[in-house]
N, C-alpha and C positions, 0 to 999 in steps of 0.2 A: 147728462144723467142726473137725475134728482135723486138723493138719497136720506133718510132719517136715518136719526140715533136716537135709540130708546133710552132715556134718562128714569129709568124704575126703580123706587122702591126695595132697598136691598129686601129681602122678603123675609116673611115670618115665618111662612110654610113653603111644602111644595104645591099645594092648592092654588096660596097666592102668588107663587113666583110663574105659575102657569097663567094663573087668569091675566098678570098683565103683560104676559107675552100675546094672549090672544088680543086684550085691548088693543095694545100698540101696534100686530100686527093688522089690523082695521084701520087704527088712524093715521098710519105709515100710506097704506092704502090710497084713501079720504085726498088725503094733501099731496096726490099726484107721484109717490116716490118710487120709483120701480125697485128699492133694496131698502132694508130696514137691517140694523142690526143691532145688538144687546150686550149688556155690560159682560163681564168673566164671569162663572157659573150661576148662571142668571136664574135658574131652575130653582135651585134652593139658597143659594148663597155661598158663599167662599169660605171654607176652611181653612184653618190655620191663622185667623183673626179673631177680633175681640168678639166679634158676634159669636153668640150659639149656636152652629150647624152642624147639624146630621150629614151623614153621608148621604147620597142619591143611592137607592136601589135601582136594582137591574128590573123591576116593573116600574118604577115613575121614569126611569132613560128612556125605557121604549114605549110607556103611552104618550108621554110629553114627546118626543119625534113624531112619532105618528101624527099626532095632533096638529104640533108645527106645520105638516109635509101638507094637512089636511086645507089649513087655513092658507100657505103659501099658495096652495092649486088656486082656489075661492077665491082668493084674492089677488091674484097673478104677481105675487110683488116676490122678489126674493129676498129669501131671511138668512143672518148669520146668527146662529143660534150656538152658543157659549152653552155648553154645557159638559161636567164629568162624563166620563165614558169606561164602562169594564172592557178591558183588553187585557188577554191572554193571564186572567186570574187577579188582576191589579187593577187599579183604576185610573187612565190618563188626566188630565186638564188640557183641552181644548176648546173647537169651535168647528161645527157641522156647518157647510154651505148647501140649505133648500136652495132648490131653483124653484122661477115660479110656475111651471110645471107640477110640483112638490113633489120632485126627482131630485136625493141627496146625491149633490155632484162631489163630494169628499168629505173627510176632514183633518182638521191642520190639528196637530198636540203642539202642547205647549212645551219647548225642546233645554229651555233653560229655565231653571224653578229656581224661586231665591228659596233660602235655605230652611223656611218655615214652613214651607208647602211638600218640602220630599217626605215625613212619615205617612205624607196622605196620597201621594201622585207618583205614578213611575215615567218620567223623561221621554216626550220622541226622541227620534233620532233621524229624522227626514223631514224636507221641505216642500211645498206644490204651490202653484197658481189655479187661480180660480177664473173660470170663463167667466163674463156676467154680461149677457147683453152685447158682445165685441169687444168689450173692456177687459182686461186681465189687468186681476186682484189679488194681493199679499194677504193674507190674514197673517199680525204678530201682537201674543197675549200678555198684556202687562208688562212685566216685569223685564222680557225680551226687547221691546219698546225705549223701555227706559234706561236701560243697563247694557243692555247688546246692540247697539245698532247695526253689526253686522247683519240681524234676520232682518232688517228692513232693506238692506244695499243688496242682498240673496235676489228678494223679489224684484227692484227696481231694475236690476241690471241683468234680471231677463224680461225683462219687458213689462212689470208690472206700471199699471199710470195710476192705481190707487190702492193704499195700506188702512187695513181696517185694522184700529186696535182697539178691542173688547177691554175693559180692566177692571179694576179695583182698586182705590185710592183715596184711602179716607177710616172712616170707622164708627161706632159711638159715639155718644155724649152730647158736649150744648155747645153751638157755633161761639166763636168768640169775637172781641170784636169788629171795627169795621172790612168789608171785603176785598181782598189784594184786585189791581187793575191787571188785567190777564197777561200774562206771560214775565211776572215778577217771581213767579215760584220755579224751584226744578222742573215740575213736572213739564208743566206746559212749553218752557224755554224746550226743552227735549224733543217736545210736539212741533215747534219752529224747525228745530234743528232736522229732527229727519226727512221734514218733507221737506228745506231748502238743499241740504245737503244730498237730494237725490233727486230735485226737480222731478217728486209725486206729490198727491193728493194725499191729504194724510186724515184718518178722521177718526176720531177716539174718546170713546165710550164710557162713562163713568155711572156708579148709581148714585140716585139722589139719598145724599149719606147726610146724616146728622153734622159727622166732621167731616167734611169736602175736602182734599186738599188738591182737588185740578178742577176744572169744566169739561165738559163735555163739550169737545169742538173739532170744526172742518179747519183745517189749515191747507190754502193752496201750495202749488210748489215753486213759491219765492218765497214761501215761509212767511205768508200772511196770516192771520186767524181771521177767517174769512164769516163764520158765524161761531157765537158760544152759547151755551146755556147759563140758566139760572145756579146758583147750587142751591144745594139742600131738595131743592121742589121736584116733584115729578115733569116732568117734560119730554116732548118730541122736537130733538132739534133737526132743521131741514136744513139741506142746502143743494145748488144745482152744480154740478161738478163738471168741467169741459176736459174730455180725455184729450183733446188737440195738446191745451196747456200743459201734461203732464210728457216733457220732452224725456224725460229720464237720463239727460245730458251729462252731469257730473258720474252716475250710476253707471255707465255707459262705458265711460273712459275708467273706469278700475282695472286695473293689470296686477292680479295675482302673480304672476311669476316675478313681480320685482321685490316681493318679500320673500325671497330664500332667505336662509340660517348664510350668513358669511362664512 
């Protein structure tokens, strides 16, 4: 399966966080990818960071879905579209899966908020796999990724052979100097770790931020980084992903009942 990550522009508006979901979901398209997916609240941007962001209203949620559902059909590709959602009075943080059909087959909330994100997001509290193509897919949002790796051992060790993770990771300001050689930072080490540690596909999402502090990348599951992006720049990183290789071996052999309380 070939698949893109949209490396966008954290955006200014919801105008532009929409126009280059629709660019990217064309050149996702274009460059053969049957699934495209996009950084954490890609619509407008992420709250509870240095950027200045509005909330999403309950009319840009649902003409930006629409939209998405419109272009995924056109373009038969499936999209993981990262965006707020009103539920039950409050506003979650997650990630819609279009099929390319542009029939929403779910979506995943983001179930662990680090502590800057709770006055804006109210917490899932459940977890799903995503169909795509024969393939079953994890979606886990930032900070779950980084910090919990139990939501990515959830999906591998039911079967998922690839973990999409949407994020945020970086912020303002002027690059400094020269660029770390990939996987010398936390983040990315993390990016190793959950796809060897679960033998999946791991691939994860970042926007082209001023301050970067990860790449955009596919790591196979030997915990390869198998492609990365540029920082700072807008970009579509590709890469062709073999579900054979995603054994889900280690994920597999978990035995929850050997951690009872003594």
């Amino acid at each position: 399966m070939r698949i893109a990550l949209a490396q966008v522009p954290h955006p200014t508006s919801f105008a532009a966080g929409l126009e280059a979901v629709r660019k990217a979901i064309a050149a996702a398209a274009a460059a053969g990818a049957g699934l495209v997916c996009f950084p954490e609240c890609c619509l407008k941007g992420m709250r509870g960071t240095d950027f200045p962001v509005e909330a999403l209203t309950r009319e840009e949620h649902d003409l930006a879905l629409a939209e998405v559902q419109a272009r995924a059909a056109a373009h038969r590709v499936h999209v993981v579209l990262p965006t707020e959602r009103p539920h039950d009075g409050a506003w979650q943080n997650g990630a819609y899966l279009v099929q390319a059909d542009g029939a929403v087959q779910g979506y995943q909330t983001k179930n662990q908020l680090p502590l800057e994100e709770e006055p804006y997001f109210t917490h899932g509290a459940t977890r799903r796999l995503f169909r795509i193509d024969g393939l079953l897919a994890g979606v886990v949002i930032c900070h779950e990724g980084w910090r919990y790796p139990e939501t990515v051992r959830w999906a591998a060790a039911r079967g998922a052979g690839l973990i999409l993770h949407p994020h945020f990771c970086g912020g303002p300001g002027a690059p400094g100097g020269p660029e770390p050689a990939w996987g010398t930072g936390f983040y990315e080490k993390a990016m190793a770790c959950r796809a060897g540690e679960n033998h999946v596909w791991f691939a994860s999402v970042n926007f082209a931020l001023p301050v970067q502090e990860c790449a955009t990348s596919v790591v196979s599951p030997d915990g390869e980084c198998v492609v990365a992006g540029p920082l700072h720049r807008e970009a579509l990183v590709v890469a062709d992903v073999d579900p054979a290789a995603a054994s889900g071996y280690l994920a597999r052999r978990f035995a929850p009942e050997r951690y009872r309380d003594a």
